[in-house]
Every structure is written in structure tokens, then in C-alpha cells.
C-alpha positions in Angstrom: 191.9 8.3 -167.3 195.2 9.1 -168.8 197.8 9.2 -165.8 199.8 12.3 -167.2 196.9 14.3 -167.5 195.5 13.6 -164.4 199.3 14.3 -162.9 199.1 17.9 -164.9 195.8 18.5 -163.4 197.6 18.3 -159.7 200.5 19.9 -160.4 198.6 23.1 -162.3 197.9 24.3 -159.0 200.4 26.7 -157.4 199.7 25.8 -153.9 200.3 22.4 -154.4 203.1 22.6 -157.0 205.0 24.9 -153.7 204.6 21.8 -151.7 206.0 18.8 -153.9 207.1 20.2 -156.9 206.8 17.2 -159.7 206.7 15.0 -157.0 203.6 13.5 -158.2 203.9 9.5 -158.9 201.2 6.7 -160.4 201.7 3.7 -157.8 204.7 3.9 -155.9 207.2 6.2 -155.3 210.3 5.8 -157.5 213.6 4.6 -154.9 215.5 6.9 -156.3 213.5 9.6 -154.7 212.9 8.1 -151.9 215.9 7.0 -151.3 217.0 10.9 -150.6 218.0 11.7 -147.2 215.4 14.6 -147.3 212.7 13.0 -148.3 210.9 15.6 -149.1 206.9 15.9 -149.6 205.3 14.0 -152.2 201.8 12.8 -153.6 201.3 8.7 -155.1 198.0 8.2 -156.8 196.6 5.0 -157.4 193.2 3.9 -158.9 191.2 1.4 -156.8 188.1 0.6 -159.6 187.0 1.5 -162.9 183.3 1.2 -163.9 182.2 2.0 -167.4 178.7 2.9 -168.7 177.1 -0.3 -170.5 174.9 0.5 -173.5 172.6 -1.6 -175.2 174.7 -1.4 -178.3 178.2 -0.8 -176.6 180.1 0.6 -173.6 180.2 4.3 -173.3 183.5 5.9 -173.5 182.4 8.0 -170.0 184.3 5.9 -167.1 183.9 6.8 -163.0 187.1 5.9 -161.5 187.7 6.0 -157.6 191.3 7.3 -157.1 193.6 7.5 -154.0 195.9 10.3 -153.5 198.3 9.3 -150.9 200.3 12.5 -149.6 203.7 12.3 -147.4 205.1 14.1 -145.7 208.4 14.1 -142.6 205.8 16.1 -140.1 202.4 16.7 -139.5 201.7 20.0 -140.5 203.3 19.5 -143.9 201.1 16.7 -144.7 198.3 18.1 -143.4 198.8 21.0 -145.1 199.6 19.6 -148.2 196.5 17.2 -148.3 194.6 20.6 -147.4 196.3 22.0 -150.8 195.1 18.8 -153.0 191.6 19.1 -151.7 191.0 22.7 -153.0 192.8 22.2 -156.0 190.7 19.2 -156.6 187.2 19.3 -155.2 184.3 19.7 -158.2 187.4 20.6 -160.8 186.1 20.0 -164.1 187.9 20.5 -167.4 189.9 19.3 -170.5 193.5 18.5 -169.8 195.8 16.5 -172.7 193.6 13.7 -174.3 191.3 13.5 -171.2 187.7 15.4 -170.1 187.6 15.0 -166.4 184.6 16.1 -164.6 183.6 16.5 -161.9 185.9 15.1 -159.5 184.5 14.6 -155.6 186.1 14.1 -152.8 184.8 10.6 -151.0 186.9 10.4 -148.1 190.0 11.7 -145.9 191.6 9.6 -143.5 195.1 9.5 -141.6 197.0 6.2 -142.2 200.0 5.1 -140.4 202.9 4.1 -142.3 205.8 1.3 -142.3 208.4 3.8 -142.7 209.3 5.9 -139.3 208.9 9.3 -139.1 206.5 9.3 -142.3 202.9 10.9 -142.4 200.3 10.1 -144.7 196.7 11.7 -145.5 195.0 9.0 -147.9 192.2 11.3 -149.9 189.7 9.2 -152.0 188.5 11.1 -154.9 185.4 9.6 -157.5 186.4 11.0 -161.1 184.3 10.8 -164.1 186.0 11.2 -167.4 185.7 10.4 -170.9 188.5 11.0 -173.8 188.3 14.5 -175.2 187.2 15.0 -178.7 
């Protein structure tokens, strides 16, 4: 999966783009941003496996990856709401975005984490994505 597509497909939904902008980050969040006395709302993906389709001849281009979208938030309601925002934007989306064919993309899981940082909130969804290059 190509990281910038998968950020477009995110950030191409209104609701969620009101919520965090481009604050949309593979990983880790950059310090600079973090680092802002606001600290305002903001989704970290990172992918937890990759399996590919083994052929008799080859390895299929098709890969499932399960991907963690980690959204913060300074209260409650925000994150909650924001992780609200990233599920219907997300659940059973299918489509070509950039160099990438994602589909269909289901949700997994949902859980509340705590976090080292005080005063943080954090909704962890896991998401199973299938893609392939696009042609």
C-alpha cells in the first residue's frame, strides 16, 4: 500500500478533514507538531502485517495489510468523535486512489488506549485492507 494514497483516502472525507486537517502521519507524529502548545487533533497510521498471495508460479501483486489508525485528541468527545468520523469514512471503502486499488477495507477492532502523554486521548481502530497496484 502506498502511504500517500492511503493518507488521501482519509483525508478526502470532509468530516474528517474538519477534524485534523492534514494532520494525518505514517508512524509517529512529527515533534514539530506536537510540540505545539495546542496540540490539536490528529490521526498516526501504522501497519502491523503484510501477507501476500503465493502462486504456484509467483506472488500475486494483491496484498491484505492490517493497519492501525491511532486518533488523538486533548478531550474525549473530540476523539471519540473523530474516530466516529474515520470509521464512516472508512468502513467497506473501495476504490482507486494514486498508484494504489484499495478494496475493501474492514474495520477489525476499536479500542480505547491510555497514553504516556497527560491529558491525551487515543481510539486505536484496526482496519484489514486489501490492495493491489492499480493498472
Amino acid at each position: 500500500m502506498n502511504y500517500a494514497d492511503f493518507r488521501s483516502v482519509v483525508l478526502a472525507d470532509a468530516p474528517v478533514a474538519a477534524i485534523v486537517a492534514a494532520r494525518v502521519f505514517p508512524l509517529i507524529v512529527p515533534q514539530e507538531v506536537w510540540s505545539s502548545p495546542t496540540r490539536k487533533p490528529c490521526i498516526v497510521f501504522t501497519t502491523r502485517s503484510v501477507q501476500r498471495q503465493v502462486k504456484f508460479c509467483n506472488t500475486d501483486e494483491l496484498i491484505q495489510e492490517r493497519v492501525d489508525l491511532d486518533c488523538y485528541a486533548r478531550d474525549s468527545d473530540t476523539c471519540q468523535l473523530l474516530a466516529a468520523a474515520v470509521r464512516l469514512a472508512l468502513v467497506d471503502f473501495r476504490g482507486t486512489v494514486g498508484v494504489t486499488r484499495f478494496g475493501p477495507l474492514h474495520l477489525e477492532s476499536e479500542t480505547d488506549l491510555d497514553d504516556d502523554e497527560p491529558g491525551l486521548f487515543r481510539r486505536v481502530l484496526t482496519f484489514s485492507i486489501w490492495s493491489r497496484p492499480a493498472p
